[in-house]
C-alpha angles and dihedrals in degrees: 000000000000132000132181120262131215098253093054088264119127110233133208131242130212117214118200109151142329123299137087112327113203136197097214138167113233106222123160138212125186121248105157109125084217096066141042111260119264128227109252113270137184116262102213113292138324105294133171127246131208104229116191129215086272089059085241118129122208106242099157138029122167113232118239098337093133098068096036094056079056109047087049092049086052084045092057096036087053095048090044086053096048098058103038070058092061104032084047087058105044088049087056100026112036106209105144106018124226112333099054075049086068110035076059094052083045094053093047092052089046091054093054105044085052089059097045076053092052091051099047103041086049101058089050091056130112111229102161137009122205120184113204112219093257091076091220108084133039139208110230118193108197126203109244107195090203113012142050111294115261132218135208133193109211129179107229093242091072094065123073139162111022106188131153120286130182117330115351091317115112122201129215128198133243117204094224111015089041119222133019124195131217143149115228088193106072103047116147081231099049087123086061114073097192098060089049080057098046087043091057095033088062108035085048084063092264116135120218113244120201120211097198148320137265119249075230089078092070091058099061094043089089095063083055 
């Protein structure tokens, strides 16, 4: 579908699903406690947003993440395996003597801190980002590297001061829980710059203000 936009360009629109569809202008408006507020601003141009039955938009998916969170749990548990295999046999069957004992025993402690790290960073991790039509609150999925995956709903207002952190990950801070992970880099929607903006806006304690729908929106009422 393409609609006009206000500066005479054709847009694009981007069609995932079923849901309202609406024509918005992205404008911000800072609500982190940790900073001073900022004058509303325009975010880029009008663009639509696929809204589902629960009023959320997608905004950020993590690519691939899935798969990756598994095959590094296999990797440690693997490695963990691996080691309780050798420090098993040189208890029963004595080859090397004590220090090959303990690089075992290292081995195997090293295993499963790595997998304590794997269940804490991942349930501090951001999956997936939904955005609900009112701009000010947010849907976070979180990993989870064992368990079943957790979500959270925040108010913007509770997140402040997204920076870089180690690698290419960036955390941002909740004013209660601490610090939430997520890489920017590797969002489903990268090729989009104006859900990398809405992403940061949010996560940085800025709500999201709408100027006005789309006529559009109407026609889409009917499949709810």
């Amino acid at each position: 579908f393409f609609f006009q936009a206000e500066d005479g360009i054709r847009d694009f629109c981007l069609s995932r699903g079923l849901g309202d569809v609406y024509k918005r202008q992205v404008l911000r408006r800072g609500f982190a406690k940790k900073k001073k507020e900022e004058p509303i601003q325009t975010i880029g141009r009008p663009m639509k947003l696929i809204f589902d039955e629960k009023d959320r938009c997608l905004v950020f998916k993590h690519l691939n993440g899935e798969n990756e969170l598994k095959w590094m749990v296999r990797a440690d548990f693997a490695f963990i395996a691996m080691n309780l295999f050798l420090f098993v046999s040189e208890l029963t069957f004595p080859v090397f003597g004590g220090w090959n004992l303990a690089s075992f025993t290292f081995g195997l402690g090293a295993g499963l801190a790595g997998a304590l790290f794997l269940n804490v960073f991942s349930k501090r991790t951001i999956k997936e980002v939904r955005l609900f039509k009112a701009g000010d609150r947010i849907e976070v999925l979180f990993f989870n590297a064992f368990w079943k995956e957790k979500s959270a709903v925040f108010h913007v207002n509770e997140l402040a001061n997204l920076q870089p952190s180690r690698f290419s990950y960036m955390r941002t801070e909740h004013v209660n829980e601490g610090f939430y992970y997520i890489n920017l880099e590797k969002n489903t929607f990268s090729g989009l710059p104006e859900y990398d903006e809405i992403t940061r806006s949010v996560l940085n304690g800025h709500a999201i203000l709408f100027s006005r729908m789309s006529a559009v929106a109407d026609k889409y009422k009917k499949y709810r």
